[in-house]
C-alpha positions in Angstrom: -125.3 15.5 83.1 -126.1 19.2 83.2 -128.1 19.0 86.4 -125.4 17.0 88.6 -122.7 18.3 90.5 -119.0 17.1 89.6 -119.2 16.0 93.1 -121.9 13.7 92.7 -120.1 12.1 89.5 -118.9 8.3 90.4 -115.1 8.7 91.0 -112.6 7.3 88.2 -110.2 5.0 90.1 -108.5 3.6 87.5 -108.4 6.4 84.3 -107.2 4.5 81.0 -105.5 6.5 78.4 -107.8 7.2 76.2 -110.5 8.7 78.8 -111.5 12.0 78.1 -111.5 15.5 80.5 -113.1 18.8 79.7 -110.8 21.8 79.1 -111.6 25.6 79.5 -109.2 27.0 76.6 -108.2 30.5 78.1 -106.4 31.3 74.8 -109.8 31.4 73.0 -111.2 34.3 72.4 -114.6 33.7 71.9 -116.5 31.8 74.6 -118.0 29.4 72.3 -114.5 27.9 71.8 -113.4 27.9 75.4 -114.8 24.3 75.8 -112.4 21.6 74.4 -111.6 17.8 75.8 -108.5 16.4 76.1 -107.2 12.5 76.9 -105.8 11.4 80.0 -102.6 10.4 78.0 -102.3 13.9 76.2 -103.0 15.7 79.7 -99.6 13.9 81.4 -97.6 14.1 77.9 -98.2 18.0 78.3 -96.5 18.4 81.3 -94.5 21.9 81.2 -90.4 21.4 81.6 -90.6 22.8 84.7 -87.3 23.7 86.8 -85.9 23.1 90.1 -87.6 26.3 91.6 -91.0 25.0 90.4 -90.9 21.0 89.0 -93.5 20.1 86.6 -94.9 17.3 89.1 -94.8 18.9 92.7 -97.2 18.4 96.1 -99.6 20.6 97.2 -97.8 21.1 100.6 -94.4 21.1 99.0 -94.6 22.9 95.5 -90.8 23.3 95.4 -90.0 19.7 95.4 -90.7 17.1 92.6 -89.9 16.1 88.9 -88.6 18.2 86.8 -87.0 18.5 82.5 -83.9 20.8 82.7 -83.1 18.9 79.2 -84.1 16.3 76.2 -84.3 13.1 77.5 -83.0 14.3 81.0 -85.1 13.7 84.4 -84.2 15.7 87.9 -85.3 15.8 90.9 -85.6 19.0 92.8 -85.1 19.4 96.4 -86.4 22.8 98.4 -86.3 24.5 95.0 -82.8 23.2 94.3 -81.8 20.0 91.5 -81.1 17.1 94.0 -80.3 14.7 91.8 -80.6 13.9 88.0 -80.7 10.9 85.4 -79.1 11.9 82.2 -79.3 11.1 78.5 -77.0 8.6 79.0 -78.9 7.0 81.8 -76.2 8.2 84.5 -77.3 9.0 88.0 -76.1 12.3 89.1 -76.1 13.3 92.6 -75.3 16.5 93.5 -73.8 17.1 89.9 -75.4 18.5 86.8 -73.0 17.6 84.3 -71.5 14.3 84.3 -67.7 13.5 84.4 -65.2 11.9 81.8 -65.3 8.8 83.4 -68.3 7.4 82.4 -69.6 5.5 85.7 -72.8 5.0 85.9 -73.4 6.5 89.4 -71.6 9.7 90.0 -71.9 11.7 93.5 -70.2 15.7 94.6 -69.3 14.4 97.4 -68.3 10.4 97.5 -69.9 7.4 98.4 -70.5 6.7 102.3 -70.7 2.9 104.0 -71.9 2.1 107.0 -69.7 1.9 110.4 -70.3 -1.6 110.5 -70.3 -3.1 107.0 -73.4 -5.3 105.7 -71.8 -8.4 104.1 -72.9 -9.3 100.6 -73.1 -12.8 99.0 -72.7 -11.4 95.8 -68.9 -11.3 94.9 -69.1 -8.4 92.8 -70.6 -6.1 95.4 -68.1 -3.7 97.2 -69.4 -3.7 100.7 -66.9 -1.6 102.9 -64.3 0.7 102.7 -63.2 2.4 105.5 -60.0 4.4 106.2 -58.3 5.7 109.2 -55.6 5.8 111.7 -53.9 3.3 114.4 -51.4 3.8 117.3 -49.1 0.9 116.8 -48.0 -0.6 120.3 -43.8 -2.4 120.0 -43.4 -5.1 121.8 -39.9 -6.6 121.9 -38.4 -3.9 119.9 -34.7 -2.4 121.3 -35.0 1.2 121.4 -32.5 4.3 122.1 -34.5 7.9 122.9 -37.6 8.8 122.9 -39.7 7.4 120.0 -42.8 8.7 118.2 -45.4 6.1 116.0 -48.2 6.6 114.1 -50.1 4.6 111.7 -52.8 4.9 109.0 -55.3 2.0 107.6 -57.2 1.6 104.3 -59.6 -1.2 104.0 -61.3 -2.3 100.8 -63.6 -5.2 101.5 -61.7 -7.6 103.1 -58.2 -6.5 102.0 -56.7 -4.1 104.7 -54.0 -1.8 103.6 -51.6 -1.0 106.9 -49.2 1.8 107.4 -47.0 2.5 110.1 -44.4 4.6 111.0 -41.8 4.9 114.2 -39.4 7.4 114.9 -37.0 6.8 117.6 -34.4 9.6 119.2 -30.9 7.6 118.8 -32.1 4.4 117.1 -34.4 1.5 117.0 -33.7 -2.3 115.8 -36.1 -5.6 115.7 -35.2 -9.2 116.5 -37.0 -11.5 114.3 -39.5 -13.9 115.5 -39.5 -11.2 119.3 -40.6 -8.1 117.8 -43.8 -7.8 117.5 -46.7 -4.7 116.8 -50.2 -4.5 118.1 -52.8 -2.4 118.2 -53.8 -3.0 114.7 -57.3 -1.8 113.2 -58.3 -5.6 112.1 -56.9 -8.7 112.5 -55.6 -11.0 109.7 -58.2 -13.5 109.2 -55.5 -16.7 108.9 -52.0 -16.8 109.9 -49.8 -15.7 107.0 -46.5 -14.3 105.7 -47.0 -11.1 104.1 -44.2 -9.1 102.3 -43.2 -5.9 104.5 -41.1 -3.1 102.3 -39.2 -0.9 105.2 -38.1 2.6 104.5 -35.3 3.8 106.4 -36.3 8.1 105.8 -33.1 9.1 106.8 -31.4 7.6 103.9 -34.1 6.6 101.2 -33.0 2.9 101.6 -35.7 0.6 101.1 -35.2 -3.2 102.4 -37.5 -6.1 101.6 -37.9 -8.5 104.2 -41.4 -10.9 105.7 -43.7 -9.8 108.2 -46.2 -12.3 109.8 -49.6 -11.5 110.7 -51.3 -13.6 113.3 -54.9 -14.0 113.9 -54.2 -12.7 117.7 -54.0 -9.1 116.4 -50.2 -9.6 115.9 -47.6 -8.7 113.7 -44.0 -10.2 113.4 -41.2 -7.6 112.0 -37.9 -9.5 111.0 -35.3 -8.4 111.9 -33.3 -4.9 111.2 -30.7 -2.9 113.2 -31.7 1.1 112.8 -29.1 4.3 113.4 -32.0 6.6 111.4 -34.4 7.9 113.4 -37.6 7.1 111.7 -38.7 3.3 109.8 -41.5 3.5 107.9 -43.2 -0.2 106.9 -46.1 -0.9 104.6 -48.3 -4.7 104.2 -51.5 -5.4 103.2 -53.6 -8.5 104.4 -56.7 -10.1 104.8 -59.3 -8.5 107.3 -61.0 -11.5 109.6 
């Protein structure tokens, strides 16, 4: 053994825990105690906490990225000399946190969860898939208008349930005729013809009127009908996404 380079030893592909390494022991003094062994298991139990400037378990081309110990029973993961990301004592995935929240969720981000612009359906039914939110620029068809008028609309969609906004303002007044008026332009289309209820806010006096919308698979949607001297109606529905 004495007379064979370490390079010339047969190469260990498959170390068990109990295989042995030698060890120069820098803290001895006296050189006849330098030479100690240590087992493969009690070599990787050693590891030093480490910290997100300098993990425990790096790469030789990237020493400031890797494992690292910042507590008991707590992994992270260190980024460009920065935490990342962490698992907790409680087995909660932090991202972009280092302390978790009081709410207890198992995955907790800084900054949110992002989904893809086009959503990738699940077949499991207790996977949320989508969410998306945004704004519309409803188009009145049928509608009997005085003045200038001004819409907007805003869209929240949770899996397949869409949550629609919409508001109008006209100069003088506006009014719908039930089964005529109609609004397109919406963000999704109802995936069956239904009756959905429709709350409508008249602003100007705080009134709020119940009546049925219909949403048609043609990217349509019925108002009833109302008669409006305000100058702004605000309605509300929620339906299924196609």
């Amino acid at each position: 053994m004495a007379n064979r380079k370490i390079s010339d030893l047969t190469s260990l592909t498959a170390p068990a825990t109990g295989d042995l390494l030698p060890i120069v022991d820098i803290s001895e003094a006296a050189a006849a105690d330098k030479n100690k062994k240590i087992t493969y298991a009690e070599l990787l139990a050693s590891a030093p906490a480490g910290s997100a400037a300098a993990p425990s378990f790096s790469f030789d081309a990237d020493p400031n990225t890797g494992l690292f110990n910042p507590a008991a029973d707590t992994l992270a993961f260190a980024e460009g000399g920065a935490e990342a990301a962490r698992i907790d004592s409680s087995a909660r995935l932090l991202v972009g946190l280092t302390s978790a929240n009081t709410s207890g969720a198992k995955l907790q981000t800084s900054d949110g969860l992002t989904f893809p612009a086009t959503a990738v359906a699940s077949a499991d039914p207790n996977t949320l898939d989508d969410y998306e939110e945004g704004t519309w620029t409803p188009v009145l068809n049928g509608f009997t208008i005085i003045g200038a008028t001004t819409v907007s609309g805003q869209y929240t969609k949770i899996g397949r349930i869409v949550y629609l906004r919409c508001s109008i303002s006209a100069a003088t007044s506006i009014a719908s005729t039930a089964a005529t008026s109609n609004i397109t332009g919406l963000p999704f289309s109802s995936d069956v013809q239904q009756n959905v209820p429709l709350p409508i806010t008249d602003t100007s006096f705080g009134a709020v009127t119940y009546g049925t919308g219909l949403c048609r698979t043609d990217g349509k949607f019925y108002t009833p009908t109302w008669t409006a001297t305000s100058q702004t109606i605000s309605m509300s529905t929620t339906f299924n996404f196609s």
